[in-house]
Structure formats: C-alpha cells, structure tokens
N, C-alpha and C positions, 0 to 999 in steps of 0.2 A: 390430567385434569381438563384442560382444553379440551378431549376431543368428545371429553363428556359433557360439553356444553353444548347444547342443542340450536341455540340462537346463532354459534357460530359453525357449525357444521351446515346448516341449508344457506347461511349467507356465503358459504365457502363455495358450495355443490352450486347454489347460483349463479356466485359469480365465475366459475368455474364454466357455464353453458355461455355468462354474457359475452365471455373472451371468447370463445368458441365461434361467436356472431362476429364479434370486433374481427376477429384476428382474418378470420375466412373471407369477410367482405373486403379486407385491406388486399387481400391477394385476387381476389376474383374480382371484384368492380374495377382496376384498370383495365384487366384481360376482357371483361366487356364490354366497355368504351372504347378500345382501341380495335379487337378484333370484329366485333357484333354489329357495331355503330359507326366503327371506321375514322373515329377522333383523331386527331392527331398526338404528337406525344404532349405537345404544352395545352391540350383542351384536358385533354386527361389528367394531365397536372393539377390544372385548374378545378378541375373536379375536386379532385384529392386535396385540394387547397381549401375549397369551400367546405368539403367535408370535416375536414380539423378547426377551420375555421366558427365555424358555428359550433364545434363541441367546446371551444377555449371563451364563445360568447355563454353559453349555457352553462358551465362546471359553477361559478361564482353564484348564479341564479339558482341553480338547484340547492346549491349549499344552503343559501340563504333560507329559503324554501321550506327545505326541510327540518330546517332551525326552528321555523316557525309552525307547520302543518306536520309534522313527523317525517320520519323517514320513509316509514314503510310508502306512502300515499304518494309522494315524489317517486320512490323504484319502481312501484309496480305503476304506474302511470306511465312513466317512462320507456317502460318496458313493453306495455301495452301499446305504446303508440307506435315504438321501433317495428314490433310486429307488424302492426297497420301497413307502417308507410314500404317495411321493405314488400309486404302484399303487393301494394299498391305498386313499385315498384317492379316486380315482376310480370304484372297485370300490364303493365305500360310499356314494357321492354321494347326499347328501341325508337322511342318517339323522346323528344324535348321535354314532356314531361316527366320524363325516366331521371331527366340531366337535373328539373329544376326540385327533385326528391331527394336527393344527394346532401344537398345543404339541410334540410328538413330531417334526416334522418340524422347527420350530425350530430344536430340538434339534441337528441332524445338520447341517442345511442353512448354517448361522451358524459351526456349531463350526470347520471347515476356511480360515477369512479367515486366522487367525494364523498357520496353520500353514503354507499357502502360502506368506505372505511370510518364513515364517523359510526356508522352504527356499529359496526364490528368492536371499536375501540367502546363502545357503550355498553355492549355485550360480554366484552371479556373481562375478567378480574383488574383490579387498577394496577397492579402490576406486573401486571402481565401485555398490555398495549402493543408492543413490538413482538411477539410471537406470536400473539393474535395476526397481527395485518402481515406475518410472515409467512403464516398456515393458510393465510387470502392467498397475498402475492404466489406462493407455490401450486395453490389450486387453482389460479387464474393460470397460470405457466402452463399447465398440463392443458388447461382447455384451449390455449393459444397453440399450442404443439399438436394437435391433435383435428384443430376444429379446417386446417385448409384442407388437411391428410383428406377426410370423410368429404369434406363438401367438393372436391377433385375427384374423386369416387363416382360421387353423387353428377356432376358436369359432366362424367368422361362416359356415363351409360345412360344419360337422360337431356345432355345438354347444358350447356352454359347458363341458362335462364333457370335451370331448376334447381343451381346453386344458390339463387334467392331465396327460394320459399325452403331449401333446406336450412336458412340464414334466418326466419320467419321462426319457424321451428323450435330451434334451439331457442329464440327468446322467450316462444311462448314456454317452453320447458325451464327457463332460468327466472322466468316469474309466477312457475307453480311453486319452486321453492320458497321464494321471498313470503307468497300465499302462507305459508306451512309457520313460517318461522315467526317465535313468540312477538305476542304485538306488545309487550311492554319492555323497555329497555331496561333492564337492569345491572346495574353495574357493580357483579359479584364480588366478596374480599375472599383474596387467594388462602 
C-alpha cells in the first residue's frame, strides 16, 4: 500500500539524492580543505563544526517554517539554495570565500531533515507513520551508500573540485522530485 502512494515515493527518491549530497560532501569537503587548501586538521574541524553548526541552528527554523508556509516551499527552497551556494562554492575553490560557504550551506543543506519527515508522516496513512519514515530512512541509506562511491568516481577522473558540482547536481535532481510530488498533503486512512 505504501509504495502505491505517490507523495511518498518522490519524497523517498528525493530524499534519497539529498543524502547522496549530505553524505558525499561529509567525505569530500575535509579531503579538500586539508589536501587543496592545505588547512590544518583543527581548521578542517572547524569547518566541519560550522557546517553542523548552522544545520542544528536551521532544522528548528525550518520546522517552524514549514508549519506555517508549507512544506513544499521550505524544501524546495532549501534545496535550491544548497545548489546555489555549493555552485558558488566550487566557483570559489580555494580562496576564503570557499571557507565562509561552509556554514551557509549548513544552513540549507540540514535545515530540510525535519521537514521531510513531517511531510512524509502527512503523506502516509495514520497508521502507518513508522514505515513511512522507515521506507525514507532506507531510501536515504542507499543514497548515503552510494552518493561518496559516484562523487570519488567523479574526483578521481576530473578532480577534487568537480566533486562539488557533482554535489550541485544531485540536489538539483533531489528537488525535481519534491517538484513532482502532490502539493496537497493528505493524510490517507489505511
């Protein structure tokens, strides 16, 4: 019955690409601070600090957010913007403004976790909630399993930097789904 639900299959398949983003930039943004840029290991840290940092200021904001202007408008917003800055970020590779995009991207990239699952749980049957956000979490696992694999592919025959805009990419592909999927939330009975 689930995977006949259409609202939760593109929220799946999306957030499926977003982790593919998450998951690849958590491995490849130290390897190019430390090897590219030449950071040391605690500037790198600190990267990585600001980066979760701003997603732990942001997750509470979005939620609220979305509470109030929808979900949809929040994700794909959000998404749109990750795109932007990780652009921007590969555009700037290697200068100070590469470092101060880090926490900006945080920002966006973090802020859409809650707001997925509250729409998923909006989307699925009322009781059905924990196999909804199970058939997330498991489609988000494959794209975390899969999205350094590709984007190390992608570094290893075009370069370290062109693991950004393959980082780019996948969000623009993980907010063509959010695009697709039904704009009214409804919350089917099993």
């Amino acid at each position: 019955q689930l995977f006949r639900n259409r609202s939760l299959i593109l929220l799946s398949t999306g957030s499926t690409f977003r982790s593919m983003t998450q998951t690849a930039l958590l491995t490849f943004l130290p390897v190019y601070l430390a090897n590219q840029m030449g950071y040391s290991p605690f500037v790198v840290g600190a990267c990585l600090f600001a980066l979760q940092a701003a997603g732990f200021a942001a997750a509470p904001i979005a939620g609220h957010l979305s509470d109030r202007m929808g979900r949809r408008s929040i994700v794909m917003g959000s998404m749109a913007t990750t795109a932007v800055v990780l652009l921007a970020m590969a555009l700037s590779g290697g200068s100070v403004v590469f470092v101060a995009l880090v926490a900006v991207l945080g920002f966006f990239l973090y802020a859409i976790r809650p707001v997925i699952q509250a729409w998923m749980l909006e989307a699925a049957p009322k009781n059905m909630g924990g196999s909804s956000i199970g058939i997330l979490f498991g489609a988000q696992a494959v794209g975390a399993a899969v999205g350094p694999l590709i984007a190390g592919i992608v570094a290893d025959g075009h370069g370290l930097i062109a693991s950004f805009y393959f980082l780019a990419a996948t969000i623009v592909i993980a907010n063509l789904f959010i695009v697709f999927t039904p704009k009214a939330a409804t919350r089917p009975e099993a």
